[in-house]
Rosetta silent file (secondary structure, phi, psi, omega in degrees, C-alpha in Angstrom):
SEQUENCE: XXXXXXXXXXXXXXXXXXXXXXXXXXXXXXXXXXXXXXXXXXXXXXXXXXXXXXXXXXXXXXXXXXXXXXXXXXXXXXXXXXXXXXXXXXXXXXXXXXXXXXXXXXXXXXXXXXXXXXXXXXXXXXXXXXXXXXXXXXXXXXXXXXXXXXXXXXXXXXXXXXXXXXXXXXXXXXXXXXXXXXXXXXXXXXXXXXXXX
SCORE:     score description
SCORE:     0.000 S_00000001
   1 L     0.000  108.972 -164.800  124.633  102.898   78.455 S_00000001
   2 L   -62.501  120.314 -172.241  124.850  103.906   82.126 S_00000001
   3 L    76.943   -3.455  163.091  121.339  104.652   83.532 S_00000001
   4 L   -96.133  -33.918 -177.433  119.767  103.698   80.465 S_00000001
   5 E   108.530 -137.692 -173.506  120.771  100.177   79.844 S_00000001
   6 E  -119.966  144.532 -176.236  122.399   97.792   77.425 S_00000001
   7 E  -134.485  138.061  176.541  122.230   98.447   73.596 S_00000001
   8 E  -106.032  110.162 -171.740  122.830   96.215   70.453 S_00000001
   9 E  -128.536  137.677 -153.263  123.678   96.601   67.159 S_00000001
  10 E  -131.346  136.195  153.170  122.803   93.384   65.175 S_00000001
  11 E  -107.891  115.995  174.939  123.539   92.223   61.531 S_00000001
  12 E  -152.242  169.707  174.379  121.421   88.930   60.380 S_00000001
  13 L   -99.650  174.942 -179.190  119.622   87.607   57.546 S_00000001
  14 L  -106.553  169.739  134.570  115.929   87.188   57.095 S_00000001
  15 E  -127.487  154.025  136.501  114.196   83.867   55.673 S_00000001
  16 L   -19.964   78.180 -164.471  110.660   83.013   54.436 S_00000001
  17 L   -66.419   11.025  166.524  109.204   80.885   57.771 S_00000001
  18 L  -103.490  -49.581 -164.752  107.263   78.901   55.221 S_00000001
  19 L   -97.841  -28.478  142.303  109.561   78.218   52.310 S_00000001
  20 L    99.598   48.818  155.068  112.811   78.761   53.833 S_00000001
  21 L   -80.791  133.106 -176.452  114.146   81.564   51.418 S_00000001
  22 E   -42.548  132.683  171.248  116.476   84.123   51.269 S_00000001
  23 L  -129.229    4.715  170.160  114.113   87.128   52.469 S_00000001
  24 L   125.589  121.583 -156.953  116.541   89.723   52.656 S_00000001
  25 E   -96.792  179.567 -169.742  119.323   91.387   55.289 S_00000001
  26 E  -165.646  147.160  147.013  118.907   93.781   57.908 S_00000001
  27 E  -132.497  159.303 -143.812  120.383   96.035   60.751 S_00000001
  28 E  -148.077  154.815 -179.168  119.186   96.510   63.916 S_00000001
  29 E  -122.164  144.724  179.250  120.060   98.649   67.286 S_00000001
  30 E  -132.890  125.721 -125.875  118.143   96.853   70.043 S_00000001
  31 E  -165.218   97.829  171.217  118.337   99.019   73.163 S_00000001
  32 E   -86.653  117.226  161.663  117.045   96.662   77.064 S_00000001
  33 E   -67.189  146.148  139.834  115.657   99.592   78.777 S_00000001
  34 L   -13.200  -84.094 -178.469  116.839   99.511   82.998 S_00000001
  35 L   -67.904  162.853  176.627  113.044   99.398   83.823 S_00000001
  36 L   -89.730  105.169  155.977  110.658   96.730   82.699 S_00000001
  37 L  -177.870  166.331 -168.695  109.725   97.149   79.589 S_00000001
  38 L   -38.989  128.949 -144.302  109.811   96.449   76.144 S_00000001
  39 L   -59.443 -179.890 -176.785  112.944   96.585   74.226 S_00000001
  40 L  -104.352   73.337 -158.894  113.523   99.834   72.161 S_00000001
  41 L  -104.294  148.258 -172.966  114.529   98.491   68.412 S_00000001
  42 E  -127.652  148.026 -151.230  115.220  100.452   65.405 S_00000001
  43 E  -163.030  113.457  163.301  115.499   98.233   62.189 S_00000001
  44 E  -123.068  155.016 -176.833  116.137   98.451   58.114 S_00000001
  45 E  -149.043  112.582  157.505  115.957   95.560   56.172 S_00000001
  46 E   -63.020   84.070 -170.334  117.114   95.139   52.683 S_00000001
  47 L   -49.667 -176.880  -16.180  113.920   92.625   50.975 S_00000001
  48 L    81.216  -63.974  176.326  114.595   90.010   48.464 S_00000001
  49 L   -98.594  121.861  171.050  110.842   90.695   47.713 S_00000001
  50 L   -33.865 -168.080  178.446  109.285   93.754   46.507 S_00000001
  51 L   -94.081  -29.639 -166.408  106.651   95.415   48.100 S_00000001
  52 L   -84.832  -22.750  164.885  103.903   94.584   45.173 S_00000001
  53 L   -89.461   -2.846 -178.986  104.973   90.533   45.802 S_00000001
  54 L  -112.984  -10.366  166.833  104.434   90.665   49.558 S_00000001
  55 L   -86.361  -18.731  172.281  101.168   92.430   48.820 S_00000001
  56 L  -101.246   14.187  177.471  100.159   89.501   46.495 S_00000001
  57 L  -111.269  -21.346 -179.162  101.430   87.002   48.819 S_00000001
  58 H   -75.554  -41.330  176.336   99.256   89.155   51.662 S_00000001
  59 H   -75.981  -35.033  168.855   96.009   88.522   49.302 S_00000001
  60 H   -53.512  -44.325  177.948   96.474   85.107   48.433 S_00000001
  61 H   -71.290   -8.286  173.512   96.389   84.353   52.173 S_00000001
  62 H   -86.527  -22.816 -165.293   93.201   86.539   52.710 S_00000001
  63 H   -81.967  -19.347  171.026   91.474   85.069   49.719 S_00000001
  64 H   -58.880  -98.617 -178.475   91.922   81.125   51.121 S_00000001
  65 H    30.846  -95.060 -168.051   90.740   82.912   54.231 S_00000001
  66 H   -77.507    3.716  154.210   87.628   84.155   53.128 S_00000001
  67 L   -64.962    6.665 -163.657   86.651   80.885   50.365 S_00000001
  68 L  -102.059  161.682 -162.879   85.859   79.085   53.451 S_00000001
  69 L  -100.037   -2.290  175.121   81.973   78.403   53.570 S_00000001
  70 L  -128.957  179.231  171.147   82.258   78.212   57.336 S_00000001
  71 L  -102.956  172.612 -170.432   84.332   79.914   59.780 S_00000001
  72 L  -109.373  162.278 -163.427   87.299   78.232   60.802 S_00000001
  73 E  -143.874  153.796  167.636   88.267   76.436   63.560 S_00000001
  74 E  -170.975 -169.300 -157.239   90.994   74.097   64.721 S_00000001
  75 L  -149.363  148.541  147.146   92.548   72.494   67.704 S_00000001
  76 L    52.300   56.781 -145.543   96.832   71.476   68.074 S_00000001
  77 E  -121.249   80.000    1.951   97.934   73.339   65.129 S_00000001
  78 L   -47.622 -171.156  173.902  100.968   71.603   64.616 S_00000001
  79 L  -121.360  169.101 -158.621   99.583   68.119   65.458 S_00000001
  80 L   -73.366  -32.046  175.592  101.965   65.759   67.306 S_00000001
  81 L   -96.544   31.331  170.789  103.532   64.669   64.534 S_00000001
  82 L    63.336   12.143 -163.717  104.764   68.115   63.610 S_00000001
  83 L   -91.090  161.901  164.392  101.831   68.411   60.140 S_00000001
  84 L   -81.696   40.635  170.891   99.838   71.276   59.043 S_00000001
  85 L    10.245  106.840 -165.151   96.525   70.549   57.813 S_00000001
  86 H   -83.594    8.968  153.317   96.794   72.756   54.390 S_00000001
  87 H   -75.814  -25.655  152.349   93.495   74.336   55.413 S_00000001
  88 H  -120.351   84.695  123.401   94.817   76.083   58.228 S_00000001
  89 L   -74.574  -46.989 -170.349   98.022   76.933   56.980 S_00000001
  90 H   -74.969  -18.716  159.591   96.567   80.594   56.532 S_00000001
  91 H   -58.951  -58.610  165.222   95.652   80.355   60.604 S_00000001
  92 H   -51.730  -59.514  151.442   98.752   79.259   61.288 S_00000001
  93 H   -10.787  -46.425  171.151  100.505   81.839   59.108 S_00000001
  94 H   -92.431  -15.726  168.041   98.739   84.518   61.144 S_00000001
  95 H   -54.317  -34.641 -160.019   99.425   82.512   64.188 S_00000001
  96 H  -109.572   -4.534 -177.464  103.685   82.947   63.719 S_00000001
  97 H   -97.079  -72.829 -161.034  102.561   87.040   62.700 S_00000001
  98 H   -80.114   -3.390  168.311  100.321   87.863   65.651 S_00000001
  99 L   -97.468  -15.644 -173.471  102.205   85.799   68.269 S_00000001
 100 H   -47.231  -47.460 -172.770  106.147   87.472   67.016 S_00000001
 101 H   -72.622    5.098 -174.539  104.253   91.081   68.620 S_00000001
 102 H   -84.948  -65.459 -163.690  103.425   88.554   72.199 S_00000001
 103 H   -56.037  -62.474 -172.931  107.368   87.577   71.866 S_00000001
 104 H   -50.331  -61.289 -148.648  108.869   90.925   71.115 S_00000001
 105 H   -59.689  -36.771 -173.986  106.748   92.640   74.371 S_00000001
 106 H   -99.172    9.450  170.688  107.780   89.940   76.342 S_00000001
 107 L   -38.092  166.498  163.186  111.504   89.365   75.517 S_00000001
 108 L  -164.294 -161.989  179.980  113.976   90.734   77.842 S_00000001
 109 L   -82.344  -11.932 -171.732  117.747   90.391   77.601 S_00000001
 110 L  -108.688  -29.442 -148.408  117.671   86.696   79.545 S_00000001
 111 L  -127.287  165.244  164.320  114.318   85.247   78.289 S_00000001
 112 E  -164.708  173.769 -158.681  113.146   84.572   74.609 S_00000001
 113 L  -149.456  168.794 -152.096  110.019   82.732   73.137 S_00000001
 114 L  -165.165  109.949  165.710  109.405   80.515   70.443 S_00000001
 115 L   -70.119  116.492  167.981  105.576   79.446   68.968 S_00000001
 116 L   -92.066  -76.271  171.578  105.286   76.258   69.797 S_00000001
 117 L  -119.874  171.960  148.385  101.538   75.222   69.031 S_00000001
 118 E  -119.562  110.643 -175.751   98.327   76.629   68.619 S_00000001
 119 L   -50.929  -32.014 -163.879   96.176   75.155   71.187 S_00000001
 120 E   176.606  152.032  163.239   92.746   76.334   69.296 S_00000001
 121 E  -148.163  178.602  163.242   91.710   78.952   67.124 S_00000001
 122 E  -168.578  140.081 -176.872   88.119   80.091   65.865 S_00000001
 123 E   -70.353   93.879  157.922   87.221   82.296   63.248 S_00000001
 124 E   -74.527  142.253 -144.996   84.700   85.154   64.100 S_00000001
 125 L  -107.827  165.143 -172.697   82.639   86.305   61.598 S_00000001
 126 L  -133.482  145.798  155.834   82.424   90.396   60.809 S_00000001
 127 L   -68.105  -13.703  159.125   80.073   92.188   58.788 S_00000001
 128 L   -93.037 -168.363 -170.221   83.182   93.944   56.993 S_00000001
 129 L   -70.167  -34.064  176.477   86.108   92.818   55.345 S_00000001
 130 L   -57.001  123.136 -172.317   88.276   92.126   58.329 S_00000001
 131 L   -93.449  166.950  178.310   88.773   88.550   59.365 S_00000001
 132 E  -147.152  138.860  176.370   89.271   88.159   63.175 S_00000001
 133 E  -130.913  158.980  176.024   90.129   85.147   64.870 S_00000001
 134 E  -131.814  135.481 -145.197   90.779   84.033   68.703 S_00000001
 135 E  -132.263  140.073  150.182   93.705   82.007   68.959 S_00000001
 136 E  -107.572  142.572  151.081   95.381   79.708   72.307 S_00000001
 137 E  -103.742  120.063  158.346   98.712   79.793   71.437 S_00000001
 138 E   -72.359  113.285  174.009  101.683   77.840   73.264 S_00000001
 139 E  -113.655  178.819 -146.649  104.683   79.604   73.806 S_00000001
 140 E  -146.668   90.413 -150.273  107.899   78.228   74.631 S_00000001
 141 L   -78.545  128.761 -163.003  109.878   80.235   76.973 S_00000001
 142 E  -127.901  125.801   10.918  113.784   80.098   76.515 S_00000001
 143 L  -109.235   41.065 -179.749  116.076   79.193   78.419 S_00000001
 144 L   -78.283  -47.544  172.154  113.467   78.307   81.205 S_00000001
 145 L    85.444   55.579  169.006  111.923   75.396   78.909 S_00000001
 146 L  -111.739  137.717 -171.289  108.395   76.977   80.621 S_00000001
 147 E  -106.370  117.021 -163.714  105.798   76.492   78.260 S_00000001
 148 E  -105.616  122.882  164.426  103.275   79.763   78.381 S_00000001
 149 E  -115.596  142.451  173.457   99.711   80.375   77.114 S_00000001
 150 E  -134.196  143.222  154.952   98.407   83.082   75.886 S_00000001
 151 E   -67.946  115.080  178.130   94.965   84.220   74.552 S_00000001
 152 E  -116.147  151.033  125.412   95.505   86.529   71.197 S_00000001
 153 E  -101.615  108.803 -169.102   92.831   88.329   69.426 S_00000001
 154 E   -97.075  133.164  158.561   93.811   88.628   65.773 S_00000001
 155 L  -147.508 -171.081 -165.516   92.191   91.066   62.863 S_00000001
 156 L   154.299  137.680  174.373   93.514   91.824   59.779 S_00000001
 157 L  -158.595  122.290  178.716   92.694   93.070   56.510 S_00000001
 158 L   -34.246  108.397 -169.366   95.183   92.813   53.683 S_00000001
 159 L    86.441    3.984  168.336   96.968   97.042   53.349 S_00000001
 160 L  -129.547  146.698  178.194   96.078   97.097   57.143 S_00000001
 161 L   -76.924  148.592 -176.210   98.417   96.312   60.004 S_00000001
 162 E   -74.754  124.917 -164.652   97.812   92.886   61.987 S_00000001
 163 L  -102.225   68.934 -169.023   95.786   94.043   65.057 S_00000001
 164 L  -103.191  142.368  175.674   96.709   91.915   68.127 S_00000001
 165 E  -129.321  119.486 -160.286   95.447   91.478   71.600 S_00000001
 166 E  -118.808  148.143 -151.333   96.965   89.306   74.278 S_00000001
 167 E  -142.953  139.526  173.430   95.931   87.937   77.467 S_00000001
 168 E  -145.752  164.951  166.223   98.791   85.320   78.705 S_00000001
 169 E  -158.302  143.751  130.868   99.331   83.184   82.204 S_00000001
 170 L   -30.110  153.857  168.766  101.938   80.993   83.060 S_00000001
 171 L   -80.574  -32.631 -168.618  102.482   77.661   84.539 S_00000001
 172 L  -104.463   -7.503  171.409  104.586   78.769   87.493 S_00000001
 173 L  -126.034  156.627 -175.928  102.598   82.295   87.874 S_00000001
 174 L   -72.080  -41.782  176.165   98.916   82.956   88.033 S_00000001
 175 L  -141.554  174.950  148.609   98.291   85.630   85.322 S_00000001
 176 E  -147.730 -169.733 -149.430  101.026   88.022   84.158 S_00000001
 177 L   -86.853  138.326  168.847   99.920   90.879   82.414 S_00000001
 178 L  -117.988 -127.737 -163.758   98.608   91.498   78.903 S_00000001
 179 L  -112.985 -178.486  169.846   98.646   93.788   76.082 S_00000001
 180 L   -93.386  -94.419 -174.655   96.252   97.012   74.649 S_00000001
 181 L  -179.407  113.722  170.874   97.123   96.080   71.001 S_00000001
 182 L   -51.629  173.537  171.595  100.213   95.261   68.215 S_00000001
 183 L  -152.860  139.233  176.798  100.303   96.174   64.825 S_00000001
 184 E  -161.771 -167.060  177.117  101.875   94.216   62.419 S_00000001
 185 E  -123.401  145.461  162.069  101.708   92.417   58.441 S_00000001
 186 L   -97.435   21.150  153.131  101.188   89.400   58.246 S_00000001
 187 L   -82.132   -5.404 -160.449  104.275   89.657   55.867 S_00000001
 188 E   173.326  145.412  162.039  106.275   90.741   58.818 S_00000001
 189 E   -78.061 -177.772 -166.359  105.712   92.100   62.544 S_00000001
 190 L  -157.073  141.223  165.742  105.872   95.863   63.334 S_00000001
 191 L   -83.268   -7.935 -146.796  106.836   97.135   66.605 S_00000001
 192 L   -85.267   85.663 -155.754  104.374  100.110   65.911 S_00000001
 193 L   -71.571  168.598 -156.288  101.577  100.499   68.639 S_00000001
 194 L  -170.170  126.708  176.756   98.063  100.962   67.487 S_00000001
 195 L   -42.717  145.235  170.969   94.723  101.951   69.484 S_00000001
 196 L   -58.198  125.720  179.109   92.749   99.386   70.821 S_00000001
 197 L   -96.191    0.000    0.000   90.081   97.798   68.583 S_00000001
């Protein structure tokens, strides 16, 4: 689109990124602005799963969450040998939610990203309902093969959008820039900006 840039219209399926299930089709217009900045995307998706099963699939993962008698912590989330611990599977889980809003902002029409590990996480604990976590994350820069870290700050409360804040630097640059704050599910990302918390 001359002075605007290049636009996309996309057909794909969804899967489950745990269980590796049909989750449902979708179309999408994806619309690389000129200037730098994030793409413009407009999106419907036909679900597999209602809305009342992705809200009980949203609770199960807050209630492991909050049975733990400590907060949680972890380090190389996969491990080397590609396993999960199945006590931070719900870290991880928010880990592939809250880094997808890192990946969309920092996509472009040449580069793409890919969660590779989580470096560390730690739970903080709140006097409300919301858990919050601080996360290193490894991203995996495509087709550069540059491996990226970024600092997220995660929050989240189950009927509330996933609240992310990102801090990232490079290997071959000193800082690059980060974010105010995503909104997302942790059934799904949301392009959908949200005040800083």
């Amino acid at each position: 689109i001359p002075e605007s840039g290049h636009k996309y219209y996309l057909q794909f399926s969804t899967e489950d990124y745990r269980t590796g299930e049909d989750a449902g089709n979708c179309l999408a217009t994806v619309l690389y602005p000129k200037k730098k900045s994030p793409p413009v995307v407009s999106i419907k998706c036909s679900q597999t799963k209602d809305q009342k099963e992705i809200q009980e699939e949203d609770n199960r993962l807050y209630q492991r969450i909050r049975q733990q008698s400590k907060p949680i912590t972890g380090n190389n989330i996969p491990d080397s040998y590609g396993n999960i611990e199945p006590a931070l599977e719900p870290v991880w889980a928010l880990a592939v939610a809250g880094s997808s809003s890192i990946m969309w902002e920092k996509s472009t029409e040449t580069l793409g990203y890919f969660l590779a590990q989580v470096k560390s996480v730690r739970q903080w604990i709140r006097k409300d309902d919301f858990t919050e976590f601080d996360y290193t994350v490894l991203l995996h820069e495509m087709p550069t093969q540059e491996i990226i870290s970024c600092h997220m700050r995660l929050k989240w409360l189950p009927g509330h959008p996933l609240k992310v804040k990102h801090f990232c630097a490079s290997q071959s640059h000193s800082v690059e820039e980060g974010s105010g704050a995503e909104s997302g599910s942790a059934a799904g990302p949301s392009a959908e900006k949200r005040a800083n918390f």
